[in-house]
N, C-alpha and C positions, 0 to 999 in steps of 0.2 A: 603417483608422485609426480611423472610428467608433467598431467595436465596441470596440477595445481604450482607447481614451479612456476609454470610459463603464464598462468594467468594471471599469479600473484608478481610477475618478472621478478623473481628471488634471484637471479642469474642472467648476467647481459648475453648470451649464450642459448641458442636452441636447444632444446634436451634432446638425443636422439636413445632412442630404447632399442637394442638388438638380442637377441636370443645366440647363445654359443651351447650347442648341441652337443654328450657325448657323456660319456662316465661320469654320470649323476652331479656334474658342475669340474669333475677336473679337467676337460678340454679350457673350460672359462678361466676356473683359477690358472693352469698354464697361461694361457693368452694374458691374463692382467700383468703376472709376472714379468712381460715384456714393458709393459708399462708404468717401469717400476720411476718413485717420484713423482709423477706426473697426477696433480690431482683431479682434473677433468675426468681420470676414470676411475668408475665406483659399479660395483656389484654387488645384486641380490642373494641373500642367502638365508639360510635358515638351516632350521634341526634337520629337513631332510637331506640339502648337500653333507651334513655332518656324516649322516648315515650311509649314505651314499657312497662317500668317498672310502668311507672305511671296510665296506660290503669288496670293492672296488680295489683294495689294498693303491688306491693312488697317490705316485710321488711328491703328490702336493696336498696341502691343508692349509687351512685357514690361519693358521701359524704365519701363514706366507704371507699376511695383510697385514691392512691399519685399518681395524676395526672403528666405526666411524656411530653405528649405533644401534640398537634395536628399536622395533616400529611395534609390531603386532605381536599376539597370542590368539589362537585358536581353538577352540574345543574339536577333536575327530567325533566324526560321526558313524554312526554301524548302523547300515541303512540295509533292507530287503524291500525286493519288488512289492505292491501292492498283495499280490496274491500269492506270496510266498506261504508254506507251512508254517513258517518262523513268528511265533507272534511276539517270543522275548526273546530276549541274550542270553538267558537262560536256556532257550531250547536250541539254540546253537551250540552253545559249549557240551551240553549234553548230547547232540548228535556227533560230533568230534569226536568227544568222548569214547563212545561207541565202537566210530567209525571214521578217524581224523581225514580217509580216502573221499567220505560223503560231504565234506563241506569244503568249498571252494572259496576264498577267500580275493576278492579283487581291490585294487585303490592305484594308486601312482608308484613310483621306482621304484624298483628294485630296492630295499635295504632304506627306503626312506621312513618318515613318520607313518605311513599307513601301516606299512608293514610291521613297522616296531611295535607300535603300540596292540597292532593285531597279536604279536609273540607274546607282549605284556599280560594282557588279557586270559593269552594261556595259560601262560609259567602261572598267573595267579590263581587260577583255576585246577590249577593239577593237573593241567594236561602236558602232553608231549607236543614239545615247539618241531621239534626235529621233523614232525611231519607233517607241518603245513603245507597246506597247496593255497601257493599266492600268485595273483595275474598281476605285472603291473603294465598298465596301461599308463602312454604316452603325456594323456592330457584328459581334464573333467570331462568335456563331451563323450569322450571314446569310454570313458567310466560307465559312463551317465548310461549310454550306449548297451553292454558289457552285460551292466546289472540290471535294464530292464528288458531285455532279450533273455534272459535266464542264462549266459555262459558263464558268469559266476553266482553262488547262492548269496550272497553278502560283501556289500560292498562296504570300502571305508576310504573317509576322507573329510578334509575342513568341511566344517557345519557350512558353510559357503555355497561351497560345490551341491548341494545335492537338497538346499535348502524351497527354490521353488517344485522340486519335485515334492516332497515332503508335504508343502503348502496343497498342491494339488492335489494330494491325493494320488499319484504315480508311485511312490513310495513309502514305507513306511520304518518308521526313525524305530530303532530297538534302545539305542545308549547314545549319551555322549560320556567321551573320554577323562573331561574336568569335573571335578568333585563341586564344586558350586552349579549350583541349579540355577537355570535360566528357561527360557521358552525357546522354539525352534519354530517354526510355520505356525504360532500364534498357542500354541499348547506348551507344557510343563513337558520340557527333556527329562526322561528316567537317563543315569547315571551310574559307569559300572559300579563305583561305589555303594549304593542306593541296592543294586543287583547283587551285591554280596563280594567284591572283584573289588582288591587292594591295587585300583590304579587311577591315578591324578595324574594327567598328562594331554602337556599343552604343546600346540605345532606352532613356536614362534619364526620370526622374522625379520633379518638382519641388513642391514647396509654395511657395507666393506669398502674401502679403497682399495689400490695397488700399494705394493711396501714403498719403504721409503720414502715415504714425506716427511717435510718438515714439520715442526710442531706448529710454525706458522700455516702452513697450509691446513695442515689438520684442522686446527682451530676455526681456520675461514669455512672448510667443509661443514663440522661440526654446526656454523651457527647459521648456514642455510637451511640447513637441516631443521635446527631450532626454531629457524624464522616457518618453515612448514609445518611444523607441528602445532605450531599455533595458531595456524589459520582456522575458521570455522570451514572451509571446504575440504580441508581434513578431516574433521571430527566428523561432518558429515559421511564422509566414505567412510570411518571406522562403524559408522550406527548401519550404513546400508549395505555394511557386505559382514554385519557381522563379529567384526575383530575385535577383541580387547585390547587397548592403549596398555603399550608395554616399553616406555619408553626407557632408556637409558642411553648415554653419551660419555664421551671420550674412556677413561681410564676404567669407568662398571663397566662398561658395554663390553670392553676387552676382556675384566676378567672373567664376567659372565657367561663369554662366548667359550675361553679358558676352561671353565669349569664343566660346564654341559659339554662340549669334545669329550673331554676324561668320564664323563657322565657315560655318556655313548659309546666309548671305546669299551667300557668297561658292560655296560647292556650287551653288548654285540657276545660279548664271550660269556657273559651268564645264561645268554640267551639259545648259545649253538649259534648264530648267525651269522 
């Protein structure tokens, strides 16, 4: 989003991007709260801060913004090392099964998309969520890292992350998470649906303000936004990393974000998690 702001100058304004570290985004949603009116500042988010914060029991949510709009959708991906025993998702769930102590599950936060959809996958399967062993690593490298060292047996996370491994031949794809079928590293993605697994589940991704703005300013945010979405150097970054265009603005964006929260609140406690 940076780069194409500032090369399209959407904004008489340099964009500066920083990272706020700490309870799966509620260190960040604190700090915006500080910034409350002020429309200069806008943050990233998605279903994993959802999850996150809730894992987290944190004093803040997304409740606390001015939801400004959604960008992307994602299919996860359930990837194993090249030379794993695992050659379907099937023979994972059935080793679980088993022996839920034998399979180790790695992807990103704690209580994020990797993780959820990893419970999903369970609960749809009959198995017992209660005793998953999940790693979350920091960031895709340290993933990337994790699962082709063998510290964990199955990794998961955006078809993104783990997509040149895939391509190379370093990894091999078992499922994605979305029930439409696409290609992954140049082949046909099998699908937990496809695998017998009642689950269609997308990692999207959100733009946020600080609370408190005016409907004028909202509107000014909202139509930079607008004026990026429309660029071709957008659409470009949506085809080369992958993303489904998932766009919504101003008043869907809110209640959609509305809705998936209560979506997630409510997973989290069907889930045990």
């Amino acid at each position: 989003m940076q780069q194409v702001i500032q090369k399209k100058n959407l904004v008489a304004h340099p964009v500066e991007v920083f990272n706020v570290t700490g309870g799966g985004g509620a260190t960040g949603l604190a700090q915006l709260q500080k910034d409350k009116g002020d429309p200069h500042a806008l943050m990233m988010t998605g279903l994993v801060m959802i999850g996150a914060l809730q894992r987290a029991k944190a004093p803040v949510s997304l409740k606390d913004t001015t939801p400004i709009a959604t960008l992307t959708a994602e299919a996860e991906a359930f990837v194993v090392p090249a030379n794993s025993k695992y050659k379907t998702i099937q023979d994972v769930v059935t080793a679980y099964k088993q022996d839920p102590t034998s399979v180790t599950f790695g992807g990103g936060t704690a209580g994020g998309s990797d993780h959820l959809v990893t419970a999903q996958l369970l609960k749809a399967a009959g198995a017992d969520t209660s005793k998953l062993k999940y790693v979350a690593y920091s960031g895709g490298g340290e993933a990337t890292a994790g699962i082709l060292s063998g510290d964990v047996a199955v990794g998961v996370s955006g078809v993104s992350e783990f997509e040149s491994q895939i391509k190379s031949g370093g990894m091999r794809l078992l499922a994605i998470s979305t029930a439409d079928a696409r290609e992954v590293g140049g082949r046909p993605a099998p699908t937990l649906k496809e695998a017998g697994y009642d689950v269609n589940f997308s990692n999207w991704r959100a733009l946020v303000a600080a609370p408190g703005l005016s409907d004028r300013d909202k509107q000014a945010v909202i139509g930079v936004i607008d004026s990026l979405h429309n660029t071709q150097e957008w659409k470009d970054l949506l085809a080369t990393n992958g993303w489904t265009d998932f766009y919504k603005t101003g008043d869907a964006a809110q209640q959609y974000i509305k809705d998936e929260t209560q979506r997630v609140e409510q997973l989290y406690k069907d889930l045990g998690l």
